[in-house]
C-alpha positions, 0 to 999 in steps of 0.5 A: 540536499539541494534540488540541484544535488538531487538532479545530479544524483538523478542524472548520475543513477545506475539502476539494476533492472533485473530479477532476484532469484535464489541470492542472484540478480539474473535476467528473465528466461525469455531475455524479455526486458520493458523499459521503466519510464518515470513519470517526473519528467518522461526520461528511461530509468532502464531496462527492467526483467519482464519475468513470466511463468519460467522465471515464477517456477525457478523463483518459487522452487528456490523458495521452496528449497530453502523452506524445505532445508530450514536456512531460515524457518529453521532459525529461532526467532531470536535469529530472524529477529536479528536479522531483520533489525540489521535489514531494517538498520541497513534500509535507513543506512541507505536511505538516500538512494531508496528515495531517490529510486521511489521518486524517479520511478512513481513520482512522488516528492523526494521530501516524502520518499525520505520522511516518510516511505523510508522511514516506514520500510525500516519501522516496519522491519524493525517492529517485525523483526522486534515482535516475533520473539514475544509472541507465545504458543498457547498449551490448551486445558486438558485432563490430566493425562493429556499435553495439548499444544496449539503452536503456530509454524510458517505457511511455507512459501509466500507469493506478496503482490504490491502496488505501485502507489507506496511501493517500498511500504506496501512490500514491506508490510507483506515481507516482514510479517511472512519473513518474521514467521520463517517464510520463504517469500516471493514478491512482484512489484508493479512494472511500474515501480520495480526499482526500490523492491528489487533494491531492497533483496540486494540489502535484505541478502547483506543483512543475512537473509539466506540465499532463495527465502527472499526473491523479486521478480518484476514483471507485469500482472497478466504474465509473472502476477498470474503464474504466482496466484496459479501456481501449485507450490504457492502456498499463500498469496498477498495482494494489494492493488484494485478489486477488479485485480483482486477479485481475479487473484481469489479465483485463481487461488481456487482454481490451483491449489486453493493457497490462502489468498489476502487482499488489500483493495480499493477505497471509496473512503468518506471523512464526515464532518459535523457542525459541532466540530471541535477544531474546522481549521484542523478539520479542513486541513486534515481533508485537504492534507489526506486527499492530495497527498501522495497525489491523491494516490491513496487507497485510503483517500478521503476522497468523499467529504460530507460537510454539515450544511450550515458549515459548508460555506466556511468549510470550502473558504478555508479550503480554497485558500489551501489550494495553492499550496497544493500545486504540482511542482518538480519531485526532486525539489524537497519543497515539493508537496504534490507530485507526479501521477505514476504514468500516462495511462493513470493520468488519462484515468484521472482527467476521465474522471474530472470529464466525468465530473464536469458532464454530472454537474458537479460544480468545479471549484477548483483544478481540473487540468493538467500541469507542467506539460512542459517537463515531460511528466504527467502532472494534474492540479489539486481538483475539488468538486462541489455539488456532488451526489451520491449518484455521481461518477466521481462519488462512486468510483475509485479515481486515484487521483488529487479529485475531492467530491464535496457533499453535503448533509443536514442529519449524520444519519443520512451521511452515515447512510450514503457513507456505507452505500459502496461496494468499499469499506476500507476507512472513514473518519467523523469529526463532532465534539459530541462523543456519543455522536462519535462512537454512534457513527464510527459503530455505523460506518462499514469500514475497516478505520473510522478516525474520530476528529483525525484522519491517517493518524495511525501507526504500525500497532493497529491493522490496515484492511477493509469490509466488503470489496476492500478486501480480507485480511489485515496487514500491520500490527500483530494480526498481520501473522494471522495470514502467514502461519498455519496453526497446529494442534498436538494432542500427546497422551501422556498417561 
């Protein structure tokens, strides 16, 4: 589609702003609304339902009513197999109006909305939907006049918090392993990117999922986020967003009904890249490629890159010739490949941390202002720093921005020892030819991923979660249903 094609699309896009609660798009109780600005351009997508603890409580009781009378847990999983390969055929049926409501709402190139979040929504459905009717009960060694089963039935209802940086990928990693399992769910997007969660209850209802098992409330954190990690029916709680925030929802959890709580963090992540690299040229495009995409907006984020001395020199040459194809452009032109930062306030952060970076004594090589002022969005240059320490601002904070920090080291042990010493541990990566270098490192470095000679290059199959302040839990990949069932032990006698 044209980037004209795609204005007009844009232009012409009716949005649905209000909750989902039992089956029905409703208003919040209070009539409370916020408006949804998009960062491309500044322009008022609507007006959105700022739900808070009222419409938490009517949510979380429809959730729990349909748990109760089996609607879905009920179901085999052959049936809610069904069901969510038809919900996932439907998310790629619709797939044009899902980008398009993800690149109006955070920002980032209708190209990716399409290639890749859509295509990971509907994937990660599908592979959910695929795997629970495989997954086997387990019959424990008994005397002979004892049965002993060990069986794993749905946690009840689940509240999934999500952020706004992948907002259609995050939902689904929570919904579809807690749906697969016979939850019922509650999920709360970010204000910041309601659109394509609330979308996705309308499909998910045309799909079959029953009345209440799926429910949406927008709102903000401290209002309809709080009132769900301290609600006394919420069984279990997903959250993906900042340790600061998740730290908050932890202690809330305790205070109420002490519901299982899971957690998804920040990232401080470091890609090491030795002498003997066995390819620079993919090593400095993956470094590049992984930091500005998605506008640096990544958890995951190779954010500090430790190059081997004797090779830095080389190494940075080659990245500054890639700088140009970073640039900012307009998200609804599919040549775009860096796009919006999500709003004002995440812009400020950003040129906070380029200041902050500048005022260490890091050396600015590249970037470090804003862009397109004129269109009304908020936009920033790929930013790459050289010179920096450990001790920096910028190498210890999670910016969420397109800023690389590039150190250096003449011993792997050394990086691996700056690597680790972070509060984070959400993933890292190593590039050496040596192999038994590579598995000494990847067995050193803290942290949830260690990619040898790649960085992102991962799929459904495997588990996505982090050490220390990254959080607990893993999302993707089978153990994903280690969060939302509760195992049960049955000891019948039978002799």
């Amino acid at each position: 589609m044209t980037t004209t094609l795609w204005h007009g699309r844009a232009a012409a896009q009716q949005i649905d702003g209000r909750a989902f609660i039992g089956g029905q798009r409703v208003w919040a109780k209070s009539e409370q609304r916020f408006d949804n600005l998009s960062p491309i351009d500044g322009r008022n997508l609507g007006a959105v339902a700022r739900c808070d603890g009222a419409d938490v409580d009517a949510a979380v009781a429809a959730a729990r009513a349909a748990f109760d009378d089996g609607r879905w847990a009920g179901k085999s999983p052959a049936q809610r197999k069904r069901v969510l390969i038809k919900f996932a055929d439907l998310v790629q049926q619709h797939g044009a109006e899902l980008a398009l409501l993800e690149t109006l709402d955070m920002g980032k190139p209708i190209k990716y909305s399409q290639s890749v979040d859509v295509g990971a929504t509907a994937n990660t459905l599908r592979w959910y939907g695929e795997a629970i009717d495989k997954i086997y009960d387990e019959i424990a060694p008994t005397a002979a006049n004892s049965l002993a089963l060990i069986t794993r039935e749905p946690v009840g209802v689940v509240a999934a918090i999500v952020p706004w940086n992948y907002p259609m990928i995050m939902a689904a990693w929570k919904i579809a392993p807690a749906l697969a399992a016979g939850n019922s769910v509650v999920l709360k997007p970010s204000e910041k990117s309601p659109l394509t969660a609330l979308r996705l209850a309308d499909i998910a209802l045309e799909a079959g999922i029953p009345p209440g098992v799926f429910n949406v409330l927008p709102g903000f954190g401290h209002e309809a986020g709080a009132a769900l990690a301290l609600h006394m029916d919420v069984d279990c709680i997903g959250f993906t967003g900042s340790t600061r925030t998740g730290k908050q929802i932890l202690q809330m959890a305790g205070q109420s009904n002490l519901k299982r709580a899971w957690t998804e963090l920040g990232g401080k992540s470091a890609n090491i890249v030795c002498a003997d690299c066995p390819d620079l040229d993919a090593a400095v495009a993956s470094a590049i490629g992984s930091i500005y995409f998605n506008q640096g907006e990544s958890c995951n984020a190779p954010s500090r890159l430790f190059v081997e001395e004797s090779i830095k020199e080389r190494f940075l040459e080659k990245a500054l010739a890639m700088m140009p194809d970073f640039q900012p452009g307009d998200p609804l032109d599919e040549a775009t490949v860096m796009g919006a930062i999500v709003d004002a306030t995440q812009l400020k952060t950003v040129m906070g941390y380029i200041e902050a970076g500048k005022s260490d004594g890091a050396k600015l090589l590249s970037g470090g202002r804003q862009a397109r002022g004129e269109s009304g969005g908020f936009y920033v240059e790929p930013t790459l720093f050289d010179q920096v320490d450990s001790s920096m601002t910028i190498a210890r904070e999670e910016i969420f921005g397109p800023v690389l920090s590039v150190l250096s080291f003449t011993d792997v042990r050394e990086a691996v020892r700056q690597a680790n010493a972070t509060p984070y541990g959400l993933q890292a990566a190593v590039w050496t030819s040596d192999i038994s270098k590579a598995i000494q490192t990847a067995r050193a470095l803290r942290a949830g991923t260690v990619h040898v000679n790649q960085y992102d290059g991962d799929d459904i199959t495997v588990p996505f979660g982090g050490y220390k302040q990254s959080g607990n839990g893993r999302d993707k990949s089978l153990h994903a249903f280690d969060k939302y069932t509760e195992l049960k032990t049955t000891w019948i006698q039978i002799g």
